[in-house]
C-alpha positions as CSV (number, residue, x, y, z in Angstrom):
1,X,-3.5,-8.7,-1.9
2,X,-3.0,-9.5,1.5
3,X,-1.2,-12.3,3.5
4,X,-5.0,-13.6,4.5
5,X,-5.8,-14.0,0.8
6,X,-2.3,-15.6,0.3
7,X,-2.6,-18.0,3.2
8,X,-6.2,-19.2,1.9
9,X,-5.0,-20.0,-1.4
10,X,-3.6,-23.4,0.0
11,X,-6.6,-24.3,2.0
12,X,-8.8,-23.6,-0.6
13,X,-7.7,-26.1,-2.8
14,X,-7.5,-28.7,0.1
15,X,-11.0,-28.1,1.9
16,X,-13.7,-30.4,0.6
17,X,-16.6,-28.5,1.6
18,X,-17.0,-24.6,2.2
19,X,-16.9,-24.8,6.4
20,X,-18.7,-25.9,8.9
21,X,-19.8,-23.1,10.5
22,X,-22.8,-22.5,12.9
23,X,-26.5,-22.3,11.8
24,X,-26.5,-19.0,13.1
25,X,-23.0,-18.0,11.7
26,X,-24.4,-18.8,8.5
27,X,-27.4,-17.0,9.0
28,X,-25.8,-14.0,9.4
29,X,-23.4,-14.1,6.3
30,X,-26.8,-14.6,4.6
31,X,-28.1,-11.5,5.9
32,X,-25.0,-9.5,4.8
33,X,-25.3,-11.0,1.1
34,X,-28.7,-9.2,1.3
35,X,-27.8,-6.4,2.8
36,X,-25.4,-5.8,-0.4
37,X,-27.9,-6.8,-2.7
38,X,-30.3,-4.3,-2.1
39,X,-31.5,-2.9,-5.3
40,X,-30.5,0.4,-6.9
41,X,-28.0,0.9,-4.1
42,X,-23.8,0.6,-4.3
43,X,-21.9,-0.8,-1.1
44,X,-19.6,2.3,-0.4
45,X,-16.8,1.6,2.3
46,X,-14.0,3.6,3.4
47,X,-10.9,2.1,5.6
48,X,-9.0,4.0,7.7
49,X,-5.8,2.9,6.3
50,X,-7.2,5.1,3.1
51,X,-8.5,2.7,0.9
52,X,-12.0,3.1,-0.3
53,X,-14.2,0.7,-2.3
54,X,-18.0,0.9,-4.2
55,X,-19.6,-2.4,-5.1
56,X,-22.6,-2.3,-7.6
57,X,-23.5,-5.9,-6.5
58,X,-26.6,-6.0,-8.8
59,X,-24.7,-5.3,-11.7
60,X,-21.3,-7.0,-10.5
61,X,-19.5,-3.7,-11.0
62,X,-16.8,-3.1,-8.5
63,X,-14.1,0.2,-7.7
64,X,-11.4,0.4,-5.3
65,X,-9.2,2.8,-4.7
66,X,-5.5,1.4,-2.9
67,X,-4.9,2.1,0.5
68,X,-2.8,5.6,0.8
69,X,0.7,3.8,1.5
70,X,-0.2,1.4,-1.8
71,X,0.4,4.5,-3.6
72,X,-3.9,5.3,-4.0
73,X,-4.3,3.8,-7.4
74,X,-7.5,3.0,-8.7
75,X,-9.1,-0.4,-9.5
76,X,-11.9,-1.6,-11.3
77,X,-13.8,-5.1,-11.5
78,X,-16.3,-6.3,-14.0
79,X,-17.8,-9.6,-13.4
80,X,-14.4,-11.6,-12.5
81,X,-12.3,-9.5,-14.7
82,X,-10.1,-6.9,-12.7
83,X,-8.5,-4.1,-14.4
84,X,-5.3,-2.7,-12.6
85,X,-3.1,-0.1,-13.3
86,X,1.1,-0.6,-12.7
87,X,2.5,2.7,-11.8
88,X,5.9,1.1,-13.2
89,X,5.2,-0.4,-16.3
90,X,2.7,2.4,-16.5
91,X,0.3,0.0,-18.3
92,X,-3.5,-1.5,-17.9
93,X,-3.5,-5.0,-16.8
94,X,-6.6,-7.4,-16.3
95,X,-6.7,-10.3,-14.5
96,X,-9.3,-13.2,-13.9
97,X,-10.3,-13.4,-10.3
98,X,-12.2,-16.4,-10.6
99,X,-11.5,-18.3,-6.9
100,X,-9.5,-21.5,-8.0
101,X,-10.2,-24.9,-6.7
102,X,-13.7,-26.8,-6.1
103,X,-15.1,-24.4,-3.5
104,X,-17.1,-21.6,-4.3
105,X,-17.4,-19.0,-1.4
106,X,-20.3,-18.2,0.6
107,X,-21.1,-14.9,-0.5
108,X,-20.3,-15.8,-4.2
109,X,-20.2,-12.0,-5.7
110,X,-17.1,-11.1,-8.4
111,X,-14.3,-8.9,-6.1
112,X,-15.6,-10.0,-2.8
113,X,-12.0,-10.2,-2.0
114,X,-11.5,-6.7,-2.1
115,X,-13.1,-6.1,1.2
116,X,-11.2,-8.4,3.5
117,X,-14.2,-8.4,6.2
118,X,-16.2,-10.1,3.2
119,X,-13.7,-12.0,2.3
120,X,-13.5,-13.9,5.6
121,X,-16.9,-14.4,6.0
122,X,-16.8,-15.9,2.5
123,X,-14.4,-18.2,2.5
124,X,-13.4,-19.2,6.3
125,X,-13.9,-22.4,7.3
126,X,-15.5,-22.0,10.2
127,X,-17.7,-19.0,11.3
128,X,-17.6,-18.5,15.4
129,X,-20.2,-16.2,16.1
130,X,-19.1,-13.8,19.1
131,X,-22.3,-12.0,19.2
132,X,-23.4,-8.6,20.3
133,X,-20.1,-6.6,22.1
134,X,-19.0,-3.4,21.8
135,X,-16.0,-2.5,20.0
136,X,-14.3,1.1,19.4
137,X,-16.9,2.5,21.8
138,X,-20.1,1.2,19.2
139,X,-22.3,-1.8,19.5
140,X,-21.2,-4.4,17.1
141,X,-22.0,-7.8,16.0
142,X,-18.7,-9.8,16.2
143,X,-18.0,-13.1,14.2
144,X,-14.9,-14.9,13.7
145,X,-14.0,-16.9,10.8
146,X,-11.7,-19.1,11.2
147,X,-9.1,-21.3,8.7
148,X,-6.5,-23.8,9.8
149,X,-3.1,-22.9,7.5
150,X,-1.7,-25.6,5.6
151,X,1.4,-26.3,4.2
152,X,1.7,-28.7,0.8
153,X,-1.2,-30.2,2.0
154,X,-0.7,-30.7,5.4
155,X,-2.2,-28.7,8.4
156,X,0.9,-26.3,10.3
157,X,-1.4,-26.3,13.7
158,X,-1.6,-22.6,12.9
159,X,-5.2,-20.8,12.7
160,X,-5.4,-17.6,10.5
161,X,-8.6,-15.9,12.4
162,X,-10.5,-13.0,10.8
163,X,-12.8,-11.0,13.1
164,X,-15.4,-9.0,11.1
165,X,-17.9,-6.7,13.5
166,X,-21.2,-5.6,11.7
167,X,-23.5,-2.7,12.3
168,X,-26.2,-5.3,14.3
169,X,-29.3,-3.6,12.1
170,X,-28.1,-3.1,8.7
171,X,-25.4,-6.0,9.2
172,X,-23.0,-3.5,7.3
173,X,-18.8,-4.0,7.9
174,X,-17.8,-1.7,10.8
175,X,-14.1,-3.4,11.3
176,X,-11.9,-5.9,10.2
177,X,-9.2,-7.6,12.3
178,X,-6.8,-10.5,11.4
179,X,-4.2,-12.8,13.3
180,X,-2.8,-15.5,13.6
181,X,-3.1,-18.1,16.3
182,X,0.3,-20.7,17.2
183,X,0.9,-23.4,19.2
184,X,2.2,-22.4,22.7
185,X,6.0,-21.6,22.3
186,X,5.7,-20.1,18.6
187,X,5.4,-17.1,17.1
188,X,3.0,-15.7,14.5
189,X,4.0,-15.6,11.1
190,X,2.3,-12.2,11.0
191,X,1.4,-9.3,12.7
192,X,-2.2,-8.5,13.8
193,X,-3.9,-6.0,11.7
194,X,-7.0,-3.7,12.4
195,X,-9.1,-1.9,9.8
196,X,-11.5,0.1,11.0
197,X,-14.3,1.4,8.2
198,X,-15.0,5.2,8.6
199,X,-17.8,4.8,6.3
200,X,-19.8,2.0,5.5
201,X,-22.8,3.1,4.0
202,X,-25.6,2.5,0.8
203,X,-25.9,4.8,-1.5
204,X,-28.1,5.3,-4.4
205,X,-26.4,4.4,-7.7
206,X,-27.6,7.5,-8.9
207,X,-25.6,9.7,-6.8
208,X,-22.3,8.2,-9.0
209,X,-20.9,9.4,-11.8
210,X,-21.6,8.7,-15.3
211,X,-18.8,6.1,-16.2
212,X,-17.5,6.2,-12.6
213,X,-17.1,2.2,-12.5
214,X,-15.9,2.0,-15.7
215,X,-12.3,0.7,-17.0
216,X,-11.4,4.0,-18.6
217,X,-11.0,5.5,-14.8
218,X,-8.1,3.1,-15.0
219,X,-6.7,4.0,-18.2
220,X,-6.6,7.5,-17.0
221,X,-4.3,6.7,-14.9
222,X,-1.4,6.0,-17.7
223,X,0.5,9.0,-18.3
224,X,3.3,10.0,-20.9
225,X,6.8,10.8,-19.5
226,X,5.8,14.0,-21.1
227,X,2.9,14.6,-19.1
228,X,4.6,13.8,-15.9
229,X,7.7,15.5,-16.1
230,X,5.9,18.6,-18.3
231,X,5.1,19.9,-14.3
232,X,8.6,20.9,-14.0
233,X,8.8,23.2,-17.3
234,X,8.0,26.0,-15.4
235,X,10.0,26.2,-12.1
236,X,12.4,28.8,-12.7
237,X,16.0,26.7,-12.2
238,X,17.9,23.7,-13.8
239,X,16.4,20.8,-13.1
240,X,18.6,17.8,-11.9
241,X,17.5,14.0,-11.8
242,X,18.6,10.6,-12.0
243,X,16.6,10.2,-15.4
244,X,13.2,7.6,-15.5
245,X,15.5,4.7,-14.7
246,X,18.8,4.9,-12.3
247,X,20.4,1.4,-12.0
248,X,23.8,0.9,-9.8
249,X,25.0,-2.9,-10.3
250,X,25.9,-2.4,-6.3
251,X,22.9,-1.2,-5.1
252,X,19.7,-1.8,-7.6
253,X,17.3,0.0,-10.0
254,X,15.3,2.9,-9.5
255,X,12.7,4.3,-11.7
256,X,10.4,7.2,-11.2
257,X,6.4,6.4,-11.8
258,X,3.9,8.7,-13.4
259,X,2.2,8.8,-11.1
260,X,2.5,11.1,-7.9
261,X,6.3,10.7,-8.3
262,X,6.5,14.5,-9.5
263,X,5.6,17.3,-7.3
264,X,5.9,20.7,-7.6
265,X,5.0,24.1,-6.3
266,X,4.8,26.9,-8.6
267,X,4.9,29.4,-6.1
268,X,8.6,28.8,-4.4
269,X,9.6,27.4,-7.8
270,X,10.0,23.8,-5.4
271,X,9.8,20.4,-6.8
272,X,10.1,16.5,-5.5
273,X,11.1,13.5,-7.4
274,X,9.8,10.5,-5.5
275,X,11.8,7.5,-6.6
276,X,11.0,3.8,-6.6
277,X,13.2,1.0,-5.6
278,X,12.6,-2.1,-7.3
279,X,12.9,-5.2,-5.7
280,X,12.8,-8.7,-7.2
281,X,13.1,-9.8,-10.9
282,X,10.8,-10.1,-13.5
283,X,7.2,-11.2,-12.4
284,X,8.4,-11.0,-8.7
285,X,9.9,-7.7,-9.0
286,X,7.7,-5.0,-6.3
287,X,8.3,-1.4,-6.2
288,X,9.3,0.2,-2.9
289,X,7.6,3.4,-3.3
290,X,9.6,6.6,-2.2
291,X,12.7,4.7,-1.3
292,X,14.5,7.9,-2.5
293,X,13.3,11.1,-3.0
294,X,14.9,14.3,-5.2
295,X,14.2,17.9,-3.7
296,X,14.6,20.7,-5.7
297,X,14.8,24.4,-4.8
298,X,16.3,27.8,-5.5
299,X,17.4,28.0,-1.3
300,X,18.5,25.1,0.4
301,X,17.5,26.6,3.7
302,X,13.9,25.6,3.3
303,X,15.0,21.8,3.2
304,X,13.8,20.0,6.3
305,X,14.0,16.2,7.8
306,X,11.6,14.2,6.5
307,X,8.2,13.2,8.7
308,X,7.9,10.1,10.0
309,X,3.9,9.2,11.6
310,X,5.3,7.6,14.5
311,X,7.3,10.2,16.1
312,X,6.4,14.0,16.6
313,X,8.4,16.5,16.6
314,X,12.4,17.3,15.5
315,X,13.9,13.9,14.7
316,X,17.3,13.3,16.5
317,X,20.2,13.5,13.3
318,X,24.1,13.6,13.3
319,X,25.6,16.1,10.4
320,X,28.9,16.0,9.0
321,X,30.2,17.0,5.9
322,X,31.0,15.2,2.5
323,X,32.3,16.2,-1.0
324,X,29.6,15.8,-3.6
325,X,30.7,16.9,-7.0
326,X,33.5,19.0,-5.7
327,X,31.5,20.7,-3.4
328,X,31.0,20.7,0.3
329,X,27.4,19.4,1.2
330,X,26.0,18.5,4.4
331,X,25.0,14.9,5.5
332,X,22.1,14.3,7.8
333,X,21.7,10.6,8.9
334,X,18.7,9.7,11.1
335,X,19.9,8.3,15.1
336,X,17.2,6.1,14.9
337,X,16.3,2.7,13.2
338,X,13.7,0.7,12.3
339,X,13.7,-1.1,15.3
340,X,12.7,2.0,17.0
341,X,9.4,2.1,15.7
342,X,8.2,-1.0,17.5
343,X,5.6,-3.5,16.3
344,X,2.2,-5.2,18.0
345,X,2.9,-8.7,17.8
346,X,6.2,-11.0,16.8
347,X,9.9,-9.8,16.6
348,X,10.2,-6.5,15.7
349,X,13.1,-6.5,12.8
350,X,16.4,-6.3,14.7
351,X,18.8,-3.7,12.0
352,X,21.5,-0.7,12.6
353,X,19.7,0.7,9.0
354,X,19.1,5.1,9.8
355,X,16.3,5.4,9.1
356,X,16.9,8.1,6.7
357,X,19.4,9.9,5.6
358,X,19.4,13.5,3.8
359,X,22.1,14.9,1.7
360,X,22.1,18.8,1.1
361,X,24.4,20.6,-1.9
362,X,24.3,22.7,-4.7
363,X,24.6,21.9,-8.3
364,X,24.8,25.8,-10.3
365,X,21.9,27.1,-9.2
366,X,20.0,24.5,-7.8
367,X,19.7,24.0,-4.7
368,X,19.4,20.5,-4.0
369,X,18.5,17.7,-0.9
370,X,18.3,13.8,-1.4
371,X,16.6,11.8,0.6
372,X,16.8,8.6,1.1
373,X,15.0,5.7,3.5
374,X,15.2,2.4,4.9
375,X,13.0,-0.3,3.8
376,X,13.7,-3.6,6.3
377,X,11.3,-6.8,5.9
378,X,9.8,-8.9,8.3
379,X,12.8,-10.5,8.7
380,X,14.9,-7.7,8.2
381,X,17.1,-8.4,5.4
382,X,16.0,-6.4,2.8
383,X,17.4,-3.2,2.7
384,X,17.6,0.1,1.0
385,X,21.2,-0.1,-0.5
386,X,20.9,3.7,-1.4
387,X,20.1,4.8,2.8
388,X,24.1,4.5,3.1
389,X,26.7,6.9,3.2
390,X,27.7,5.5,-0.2
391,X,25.0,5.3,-1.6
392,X,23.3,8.5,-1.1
393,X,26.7,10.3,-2.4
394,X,26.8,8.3,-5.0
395,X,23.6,9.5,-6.3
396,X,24.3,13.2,-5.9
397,X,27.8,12.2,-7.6
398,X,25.4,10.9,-10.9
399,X,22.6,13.6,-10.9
400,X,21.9,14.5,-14.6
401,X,20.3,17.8,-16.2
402,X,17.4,17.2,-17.8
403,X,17.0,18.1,-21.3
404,X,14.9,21.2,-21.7
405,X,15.3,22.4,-18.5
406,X,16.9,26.1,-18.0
407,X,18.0,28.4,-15.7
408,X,15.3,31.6,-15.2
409,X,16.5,34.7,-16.1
């Protein structure tokens, strides 16, 4: 959940009354609740971030698929119960979303959190209605909803402001934008974010799916380590990895989830290995998804730098050569940084972490490339022990054949 949910949590439990927005502001929230309770029909949304959601408000039945970086898993709510799938733990896990505290939002539907446009209409304290404008080169409506942030209680003089634009005639999400206003002389404790909804339609509820909102879409997400690593049977070459779970006492615990982690390509006899790190302990523990990533092929000339969305092109590298397993292999570390890739609002995070680094050697047969990428915080102290020279050795160093795995004749 996001940063705007997180913030709210506070406030919720210290307003006394749901806002005191305008008669008009209100009006229109009214005429979104019945825009989604049109009967028959299922709210169907799509983000441009990747995520994608269908509400069946009539029969408070609710899917979401993650946004694409979030790793794309799939979601489902039933009333107020949420069922989640942990690529990790690979395990089903429900949850009560009931709002906590004495207010109850505006548009009072089970998972109205899952689309952060409803979300602010719902529960911010104050709705400032913009009006008609045009936004992205369409007409919209534009309304603000605005929430003073608190702090044990106590207001910080900080505003968390969510813009929501509607289609003005079926009063439909089009966008959602969030930020933070300061006092003059600080800086936001967060970066403005805009969501812009590529689809935002009704559709008839006939048009799903038998079972497509039910729990077992989640469930099918849980996979055996059999199923996921069965993809690599067939490749044609020993197949080296650093086992389900890699931990290093210096630099932290990996582990591989069933889901999307294994890639492979039949065809070049190719596969990928898309590591997690894991950040935290216990409850608080996160994964970083593709902090490191295993590469596996039969010629190591087809191994390339790895893409990153901001920057086209060849990336800028510097190569030397290291000793991995008493053999030569070549090191490529990334010129640029974090830093590099800029951000909208705020201090972008200050760090002389590569941004990758990619080691190439052979082990037998096998030809093999490590990857490995940095992953800075906010504040930019949380890094990816493995994107060092160090580290990324050391993980070629402690490679393991997997059991089963052969070399083709």
């Amino acid at each position: 959940m996001s940063r705007w949910f997180y913030a709210l949590a506070g406030v919720l439990v210290a307003l006394a009354a749901c806002g005191g927005g305008s008669e008009s502001g209100e009006d229109i929230v009214k005429q979104v609740e019945e825009a989604l309770n049109e009967p028959g029909t299922i709210y169907h949304v799509v983000g441009d971030d990747g995520s994608e959601i269908w509400m069946d408000v009539e029969n408070e039945k609710f899917r979401r698929r993650d946004a694409t970086a979030n790793g794309a898993l799939i979601s489902v709510g039933d009333g107020w119960d949420v069922y989640s799938f942990d690529p990790i733990e690979n395990q089903v896990f429900a949850e009560d979303a009931n709002p906590e505290g004495p207010i109850r939002p505006r548009i009072d539907h089970p998972m109205i959190l899952w689309l952060e446009a409803l979300g602010a209409l719902a529960f911010g304290q104050e709705l400032e209605v913009i009006g008609d404008t045009v936004a992205d080169g369409r007409a919209v409506l534009a309304v603000n909803a605005r929430t003073p942030i608190t702090q044990d209680g106590e207001p910080t003089g900080a505003t968390l402001v969510g813009r929501v634009e509607l289609d003005p005639e079926t009063y439909l999400p089009l966008a959602f934008e969030r930020s933070e206003e300061v006092p003059a002389g600080e800086t936001p404790s967060q970066e403005r974010v805009r969501i812009r909804y590529t689809t935002s339609e009704l559709i008839s509820r006939d048009d799903l799916p038998e079972g497509f909102l039910d729990r077992s879409v989640v469930e099918a997400q849980v996979l055996t380590t059999e199923e996921s690593l069965g993809q690599l049977a067939n490749l044609g070459l020993t197949v080296y990895w650093l086992n389900e779970v890699y931990e290093s006492p210096q630099l932290g615990r990996l582990a591989l989830p069933p889901i999307d982690a294994v890639v492979t390509d039949p065809t070049t006899n190719t596969a990928e290995l898309h590591y997690a790190l894991i950040v935290g302990d216990g409850s608080e523990a996160q994964p970083l998804l593709a902090a490191v990533i295993l590469r596996l092929a039969r010629d190591p000339n087809g191994f390339v730098s790895p893409t990153i969305p901001e920057f086209a092109g060849t990336l800028p590298e510097q190569e030397q050569e290291v000793e991995v397993r008493g053999v030569t292999g070549t090191l490529f570390t990334s010129i640029l940084t974090p830093f590099d890739l800029g951000c909208d609002t705020g201090e972008c995070p200050l760090t002389d972490a590569r941004l990758y680094r990619r080691l190439i050697f052979l082990i037998d047969d096998t030809a093999v490339q490590i990857e490995t990428f940095a992953r800075v915080a906010g504040s930019g102290d949380e890094l990816n022990g493995y994107n060092t020279e160090f580290g990324i050795v050391a993980l070629g160093e402690t490679m393991i054949k997997m059991e089963g795995s052969a070399v083709a004749p």
